[in-house]
Backbone bond lengths (Angstrom), bond angles and torsions (degrees), N, CA, C in turn:
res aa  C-N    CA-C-N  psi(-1)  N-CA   C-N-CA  omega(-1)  CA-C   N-CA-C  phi
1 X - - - 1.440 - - 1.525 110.19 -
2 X 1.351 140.52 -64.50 0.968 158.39 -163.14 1.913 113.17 -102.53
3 X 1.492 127.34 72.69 0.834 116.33 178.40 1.673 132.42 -115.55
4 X 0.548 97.01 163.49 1.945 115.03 -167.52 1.774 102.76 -86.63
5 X 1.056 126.66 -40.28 1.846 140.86 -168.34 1.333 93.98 -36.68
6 X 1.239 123.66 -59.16 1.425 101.26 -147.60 1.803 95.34 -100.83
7 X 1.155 109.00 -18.28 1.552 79.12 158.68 0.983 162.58 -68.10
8 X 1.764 107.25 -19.77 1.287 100.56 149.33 1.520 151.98 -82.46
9 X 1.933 85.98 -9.61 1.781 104.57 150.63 1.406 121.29 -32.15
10 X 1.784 102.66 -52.72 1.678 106.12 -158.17 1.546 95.30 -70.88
11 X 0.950 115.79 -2.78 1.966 97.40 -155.05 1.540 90.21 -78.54
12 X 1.349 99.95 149.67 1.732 116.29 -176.45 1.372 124.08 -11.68
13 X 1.777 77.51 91.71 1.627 87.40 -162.86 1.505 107.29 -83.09
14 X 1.580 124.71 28.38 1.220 134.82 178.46 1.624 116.90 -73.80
15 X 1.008 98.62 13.39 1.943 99.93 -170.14 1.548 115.74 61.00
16 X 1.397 118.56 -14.81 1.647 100.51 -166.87 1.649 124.37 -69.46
17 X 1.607 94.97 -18.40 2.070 101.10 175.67 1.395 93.59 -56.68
18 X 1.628 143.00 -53.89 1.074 131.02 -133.50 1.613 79.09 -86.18
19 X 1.143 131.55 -49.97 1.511 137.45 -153.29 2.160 104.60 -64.00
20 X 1.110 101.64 -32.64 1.525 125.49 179.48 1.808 104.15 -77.63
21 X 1.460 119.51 -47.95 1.032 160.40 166.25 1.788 96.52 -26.08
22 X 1.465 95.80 -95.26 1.567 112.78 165.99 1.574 114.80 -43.97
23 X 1.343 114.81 -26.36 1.817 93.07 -152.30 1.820 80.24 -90.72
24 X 1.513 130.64 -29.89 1.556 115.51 -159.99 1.315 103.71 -97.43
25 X 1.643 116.64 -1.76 1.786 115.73 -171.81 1.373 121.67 80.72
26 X 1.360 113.52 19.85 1.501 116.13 -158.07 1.512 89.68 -85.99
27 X 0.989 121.58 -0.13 1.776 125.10 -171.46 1.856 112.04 -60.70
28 X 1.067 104.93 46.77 1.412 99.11 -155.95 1.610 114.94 -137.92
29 X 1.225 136.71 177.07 1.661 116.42 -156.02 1.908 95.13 -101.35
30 X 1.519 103.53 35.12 1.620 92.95 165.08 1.508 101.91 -92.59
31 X 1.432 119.22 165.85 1.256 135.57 -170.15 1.344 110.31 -85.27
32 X 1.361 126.96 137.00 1.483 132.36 153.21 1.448 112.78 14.77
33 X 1.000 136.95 164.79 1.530 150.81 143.83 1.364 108.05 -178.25
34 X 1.688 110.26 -167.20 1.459 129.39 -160.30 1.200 105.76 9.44
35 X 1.525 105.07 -150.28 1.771 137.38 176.35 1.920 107.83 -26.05
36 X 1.277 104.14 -41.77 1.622 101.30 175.18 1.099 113.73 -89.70
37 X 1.019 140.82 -49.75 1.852 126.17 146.21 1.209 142.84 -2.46
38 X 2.145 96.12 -58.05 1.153 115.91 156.08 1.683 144.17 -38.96
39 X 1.763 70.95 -59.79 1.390 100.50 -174.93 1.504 115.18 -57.39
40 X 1.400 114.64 -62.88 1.583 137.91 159.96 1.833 109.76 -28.65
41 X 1.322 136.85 -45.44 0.966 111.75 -154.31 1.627 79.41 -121.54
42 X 1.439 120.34 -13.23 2.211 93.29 164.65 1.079 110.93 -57.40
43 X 1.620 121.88 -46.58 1.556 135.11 -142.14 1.798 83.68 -96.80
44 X 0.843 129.46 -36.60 1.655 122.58 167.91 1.635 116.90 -51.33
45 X 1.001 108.25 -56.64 1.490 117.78 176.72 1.497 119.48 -60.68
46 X 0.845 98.35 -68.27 1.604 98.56 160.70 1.532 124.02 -27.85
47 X 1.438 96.58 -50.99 1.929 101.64 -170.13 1.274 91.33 -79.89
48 X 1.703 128.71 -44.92 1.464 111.80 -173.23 1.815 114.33 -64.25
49 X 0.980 104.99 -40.39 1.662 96.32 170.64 1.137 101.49 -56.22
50 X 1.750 134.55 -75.44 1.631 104.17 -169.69 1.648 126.31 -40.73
51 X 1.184 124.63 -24.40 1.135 124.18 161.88 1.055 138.56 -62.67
52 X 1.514 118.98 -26.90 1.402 127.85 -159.59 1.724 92.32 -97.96
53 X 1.131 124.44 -13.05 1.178 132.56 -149.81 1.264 89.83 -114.57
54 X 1.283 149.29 -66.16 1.832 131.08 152.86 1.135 129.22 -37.76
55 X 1.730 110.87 -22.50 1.563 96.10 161.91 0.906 128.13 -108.66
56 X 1.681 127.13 15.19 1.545 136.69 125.91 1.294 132.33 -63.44
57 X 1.516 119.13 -11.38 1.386 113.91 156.75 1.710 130.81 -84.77
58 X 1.822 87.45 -16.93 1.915 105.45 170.02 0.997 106.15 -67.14
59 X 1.631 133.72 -41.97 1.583 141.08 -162.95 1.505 115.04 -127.82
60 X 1.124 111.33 39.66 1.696 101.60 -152.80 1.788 90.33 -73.85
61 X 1.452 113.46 -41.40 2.020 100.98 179.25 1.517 112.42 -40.51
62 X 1.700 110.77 -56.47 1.481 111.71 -162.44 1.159 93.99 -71.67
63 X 1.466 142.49 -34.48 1.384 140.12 -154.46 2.057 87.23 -79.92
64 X 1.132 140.41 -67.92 1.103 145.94 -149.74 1.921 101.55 -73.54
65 X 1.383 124.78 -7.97 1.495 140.32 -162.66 1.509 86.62 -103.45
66 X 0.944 118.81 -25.66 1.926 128.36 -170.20 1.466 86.15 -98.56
67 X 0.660 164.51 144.75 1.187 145.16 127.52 1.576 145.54 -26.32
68 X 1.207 128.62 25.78 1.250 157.29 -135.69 1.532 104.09 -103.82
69 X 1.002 132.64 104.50 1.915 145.85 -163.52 1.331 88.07 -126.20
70 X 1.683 91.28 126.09 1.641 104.87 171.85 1.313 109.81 -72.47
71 X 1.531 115.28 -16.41 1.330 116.48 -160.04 2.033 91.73 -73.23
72 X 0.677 153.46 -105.03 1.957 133.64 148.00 1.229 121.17 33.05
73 X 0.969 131.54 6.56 1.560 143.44 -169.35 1.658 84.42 -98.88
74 X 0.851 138.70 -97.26 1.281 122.04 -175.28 1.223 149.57 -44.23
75 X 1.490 106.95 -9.04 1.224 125.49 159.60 1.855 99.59 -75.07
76 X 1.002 109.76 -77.63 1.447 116.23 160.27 1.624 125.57 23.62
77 X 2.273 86.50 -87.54 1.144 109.80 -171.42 2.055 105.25 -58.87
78 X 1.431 105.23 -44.27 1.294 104.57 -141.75 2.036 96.39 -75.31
79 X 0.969 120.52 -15.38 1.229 150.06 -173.05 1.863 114.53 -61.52
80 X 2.109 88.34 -57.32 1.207 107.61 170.43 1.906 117.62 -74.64
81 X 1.259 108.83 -37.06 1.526 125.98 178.93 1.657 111.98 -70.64
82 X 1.311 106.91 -22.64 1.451 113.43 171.32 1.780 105.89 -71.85
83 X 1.439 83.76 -69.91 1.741 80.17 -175.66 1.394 122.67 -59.08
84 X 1.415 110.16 -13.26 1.786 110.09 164.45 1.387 104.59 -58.24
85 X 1.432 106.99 -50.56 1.557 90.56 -157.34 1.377 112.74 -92.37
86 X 1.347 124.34 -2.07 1.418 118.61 143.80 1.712 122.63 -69.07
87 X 0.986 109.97 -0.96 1.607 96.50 168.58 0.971 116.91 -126.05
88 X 1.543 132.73 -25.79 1.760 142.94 152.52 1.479 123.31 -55.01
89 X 1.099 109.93 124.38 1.471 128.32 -172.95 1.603 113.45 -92.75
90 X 1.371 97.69 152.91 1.740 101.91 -170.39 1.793 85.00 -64.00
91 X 0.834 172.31 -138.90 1.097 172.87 -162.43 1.650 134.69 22.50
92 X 1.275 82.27 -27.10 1.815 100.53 173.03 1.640 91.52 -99.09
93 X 1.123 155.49 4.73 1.478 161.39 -119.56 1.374 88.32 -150.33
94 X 1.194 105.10 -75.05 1.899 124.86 161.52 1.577 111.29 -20.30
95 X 1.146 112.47 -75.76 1.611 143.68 -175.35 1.870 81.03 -55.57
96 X 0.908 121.49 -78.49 1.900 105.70 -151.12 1.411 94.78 -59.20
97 X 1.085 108.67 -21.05 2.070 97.18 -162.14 1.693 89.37 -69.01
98 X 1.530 108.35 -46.33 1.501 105.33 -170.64 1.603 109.53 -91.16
99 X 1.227 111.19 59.57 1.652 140.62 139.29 1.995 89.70 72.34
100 X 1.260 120.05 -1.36 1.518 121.89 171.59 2.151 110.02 -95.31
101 X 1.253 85.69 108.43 1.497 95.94 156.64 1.826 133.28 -81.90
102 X 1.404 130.91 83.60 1.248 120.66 -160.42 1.385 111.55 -57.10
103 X 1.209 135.81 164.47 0.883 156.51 131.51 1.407 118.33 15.92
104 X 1.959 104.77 -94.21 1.021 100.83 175.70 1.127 142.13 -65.11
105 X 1.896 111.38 -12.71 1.675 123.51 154.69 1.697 99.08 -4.54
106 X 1.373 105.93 -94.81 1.121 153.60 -175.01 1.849 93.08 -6.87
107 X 1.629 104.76 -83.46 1.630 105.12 174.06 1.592 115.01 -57.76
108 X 1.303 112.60 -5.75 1.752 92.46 172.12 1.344 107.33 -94.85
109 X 1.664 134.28 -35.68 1.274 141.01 162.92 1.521 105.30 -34.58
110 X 1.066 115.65 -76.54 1.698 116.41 171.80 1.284 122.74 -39.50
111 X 1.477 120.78 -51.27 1.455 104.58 169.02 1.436 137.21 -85.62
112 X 1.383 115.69 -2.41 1.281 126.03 174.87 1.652 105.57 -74.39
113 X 1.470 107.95 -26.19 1.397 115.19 -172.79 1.396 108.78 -72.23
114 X 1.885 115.89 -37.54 1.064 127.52 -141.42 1.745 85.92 -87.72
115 X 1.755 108.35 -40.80 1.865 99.28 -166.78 1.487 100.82 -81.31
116 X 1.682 127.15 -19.97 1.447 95.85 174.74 1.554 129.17 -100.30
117 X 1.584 96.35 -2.17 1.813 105.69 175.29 1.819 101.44 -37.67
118 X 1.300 145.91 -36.29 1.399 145.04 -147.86 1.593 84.97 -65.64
119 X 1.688 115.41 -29.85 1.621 101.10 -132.32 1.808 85.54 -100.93
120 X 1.015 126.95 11.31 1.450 141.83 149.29 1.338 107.74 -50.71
121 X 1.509 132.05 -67.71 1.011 139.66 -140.62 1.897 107.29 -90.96
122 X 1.742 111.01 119.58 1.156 124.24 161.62 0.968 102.47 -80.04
123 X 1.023 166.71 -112.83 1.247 163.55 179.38 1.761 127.96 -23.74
124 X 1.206 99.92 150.12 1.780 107.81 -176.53 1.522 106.21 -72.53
125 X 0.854 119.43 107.14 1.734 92.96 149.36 1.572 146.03 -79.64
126 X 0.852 133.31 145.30 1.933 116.87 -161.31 1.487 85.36 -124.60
């Protein structure tokens, strides 16, 4: 229901991280930091709220029966975009720009979704 994937697709989808990427060697399994860090999880957040926000207007009954407030969408997004970019590597960053999604993408998308879905919820559920 609630996913993170394509936001970090959208982020500057201009090729220049990968091109910046290559020229300093950052291509490598250290984690996110500075200006690309930055960059990655503003421009992430952003796209995941527009998202989260069309697929609360597809489901907004079942979404609002859950307890699910769009107004949390940004808590949400920025939550999920954090923990991307603590576990995504300039290199897997590399890889989506050049039209390959790895693997483990895949299990960090899912679990970033899975630890901040809570922060959706106005309400308790029992």
């Amino acid at each position: 229901m609630f996913r993170v994937q394509n936001s970090l697709i959208g982020v500057h989808r201009c090729g220049l991280v990968v091109v910046v990427l290559a020229m300093t060697g950052m291509a490598s399994a250290q984690p996110l930091t500075g200006e690309l860090r930055k960059s990655i999880v503003e421009s992430g957040v952003k796209t995941c709220i527009e998202k989260q926000i069309k697929d609360f207007a597809e489901n907004e009954d079942f979404l609002k029966k859950a307890g699910i407030s769009k107004d949390r969408f940004d808590l949400y997004c920025r939550c999920a975009m954090e923990y991307m970019a603590d576990v995504v590597t300039p290199s897997e960053v590399s890889d989506l720009y050049g039209g390959t999604r790895p693997p483990s993408l895949q299990s960090a998308f899912e679990k970033s979704g899975r630890a901040c879905a809570p922060l959706l919820r106005t309400v308790t559920r029992e």
